[in-house]
C-alpha positions as CSV (number, residue, x, y, z in Angstrom):
1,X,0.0,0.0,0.0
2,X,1.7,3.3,-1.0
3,X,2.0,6.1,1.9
4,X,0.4,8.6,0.1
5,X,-3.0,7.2,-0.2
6,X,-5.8,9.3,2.0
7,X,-7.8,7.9,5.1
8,X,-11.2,7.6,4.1
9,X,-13.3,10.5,4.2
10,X,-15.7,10.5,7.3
11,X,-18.1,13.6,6.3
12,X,-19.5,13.7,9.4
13,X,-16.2,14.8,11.6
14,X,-14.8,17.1,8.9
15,X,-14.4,20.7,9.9
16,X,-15.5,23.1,7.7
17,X,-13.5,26.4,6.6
18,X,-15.5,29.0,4.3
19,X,-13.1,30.8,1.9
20,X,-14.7,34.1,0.6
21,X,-13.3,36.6,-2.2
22,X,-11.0,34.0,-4.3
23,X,-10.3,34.6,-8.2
24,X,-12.2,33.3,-10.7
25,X,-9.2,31.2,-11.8
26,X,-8.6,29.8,-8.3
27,X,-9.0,26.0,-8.5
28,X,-9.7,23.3,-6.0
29,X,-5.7,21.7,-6.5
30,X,-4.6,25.0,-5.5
31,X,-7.0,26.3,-2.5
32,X,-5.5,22.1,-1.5
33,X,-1.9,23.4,-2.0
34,X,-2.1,26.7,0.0
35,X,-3.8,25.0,2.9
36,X,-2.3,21.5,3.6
37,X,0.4,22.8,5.2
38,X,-1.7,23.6,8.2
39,X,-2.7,19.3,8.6
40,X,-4.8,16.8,6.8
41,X,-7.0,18.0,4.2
42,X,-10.8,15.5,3.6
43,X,-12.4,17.9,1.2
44,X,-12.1,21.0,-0.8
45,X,-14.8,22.5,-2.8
46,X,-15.5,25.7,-5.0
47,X,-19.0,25.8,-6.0
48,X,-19.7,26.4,-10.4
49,X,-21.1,29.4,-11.2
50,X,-24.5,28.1,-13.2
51,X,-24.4,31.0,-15.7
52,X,-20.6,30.7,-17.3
53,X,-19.8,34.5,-16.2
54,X,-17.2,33.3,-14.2
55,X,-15.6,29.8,-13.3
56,X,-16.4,29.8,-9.8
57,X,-19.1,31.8,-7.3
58,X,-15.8,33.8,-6.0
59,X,-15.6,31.3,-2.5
60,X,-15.2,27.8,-1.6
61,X,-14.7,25.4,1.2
62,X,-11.5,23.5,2.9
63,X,-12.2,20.6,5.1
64,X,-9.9,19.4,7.8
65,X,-9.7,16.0,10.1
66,X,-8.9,18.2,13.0
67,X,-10.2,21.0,14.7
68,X,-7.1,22.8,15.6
69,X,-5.6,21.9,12.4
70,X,-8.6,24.4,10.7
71,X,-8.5,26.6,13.3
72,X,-5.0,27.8,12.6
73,X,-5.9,27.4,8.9
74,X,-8.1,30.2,9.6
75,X,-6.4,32.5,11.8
76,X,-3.0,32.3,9.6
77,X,-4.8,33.0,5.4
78,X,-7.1,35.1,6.8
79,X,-6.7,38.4,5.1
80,X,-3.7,37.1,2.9
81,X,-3.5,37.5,-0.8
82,X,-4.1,34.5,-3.2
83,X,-4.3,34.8,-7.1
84,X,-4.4,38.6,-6.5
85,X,-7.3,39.0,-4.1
86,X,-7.6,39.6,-0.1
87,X,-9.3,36.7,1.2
88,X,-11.5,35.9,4.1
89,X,-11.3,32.8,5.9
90,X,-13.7,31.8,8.9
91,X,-15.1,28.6,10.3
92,X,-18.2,27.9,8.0
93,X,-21.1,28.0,10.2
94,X,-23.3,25.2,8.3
95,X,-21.6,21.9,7.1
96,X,-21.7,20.7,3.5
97,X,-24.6,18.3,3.0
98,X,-23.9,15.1,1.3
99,X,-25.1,14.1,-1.9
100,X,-28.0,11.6,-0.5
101,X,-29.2,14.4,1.9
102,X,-29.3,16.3,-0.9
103,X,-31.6,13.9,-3.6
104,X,-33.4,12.8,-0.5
105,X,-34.5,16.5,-0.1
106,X,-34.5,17.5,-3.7
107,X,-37.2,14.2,-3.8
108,X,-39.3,15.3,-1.3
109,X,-39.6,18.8,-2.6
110,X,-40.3,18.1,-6.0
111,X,-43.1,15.9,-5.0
112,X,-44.4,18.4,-2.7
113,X,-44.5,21.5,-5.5
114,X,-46.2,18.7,-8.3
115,X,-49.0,17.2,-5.6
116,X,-49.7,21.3,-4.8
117,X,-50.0,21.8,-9.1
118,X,-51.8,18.6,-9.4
119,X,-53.8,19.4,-6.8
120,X,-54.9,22.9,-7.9
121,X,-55.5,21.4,-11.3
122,X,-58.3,19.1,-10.2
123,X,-59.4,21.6,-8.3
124,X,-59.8,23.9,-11.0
């Protein structure tokens, strides 16, 4: 087994950081880069933007193993420059959802809206 393989990601346990003002050319491999020197990186994410203005919504997420390991994440690149821009980094508040949370809701509100436009159909 080679030494460079990751742990298995526990999604759960992660600890969130919320980067805010990054470039529209700032990729995931490089928010990883700039931030795995503080410990053990699970997750980084930039959310798409949907329209195609830009590549990216201008923030993303880092996810950590450990607590202190984000927390000094946090208090050392916040307010440093990356790709040209200040960014702000904090503890994110909310933690990423996983993809089965995410159908199982996306399931539950689509039925909810049709039954309501069915419903006022027959009604009708």
């Amino acid at each position: 087994m080679s030494s460079d393989r990751r742990r298995p990601v526990d999604w759960e346990s992660l600890i969130s950081l919320k980067i805010d003002n990054l470039s529209s050319k700032t990729s995931t491999d490089q928010l990883r880069k700039w931030f795995d020197k503080f410990g053990e990186i699970g997750d980084v994410y930039i959310p798409r933007d949907p329209y195609g203005k830009e590549s990216n919504r201008g923030y993303g997420f880092v996810r950590f193993y450990d607590y202190r390991d984000a927390e000094d994440a946090a208090d050392s690149m916040d307010r440093t420059i990356l790709d040209g821009r200040e960014i702000k980094v904090q503890l994110a508040r909310h933690n990423r959802s996983n993809k089965a949370d995410f159908l199982k809701n996306s399931r539950r509100n689509y039925h909810r809206r049709c039954g309501n436009i069915l419903l006022t159909y027959i009604i009708i």
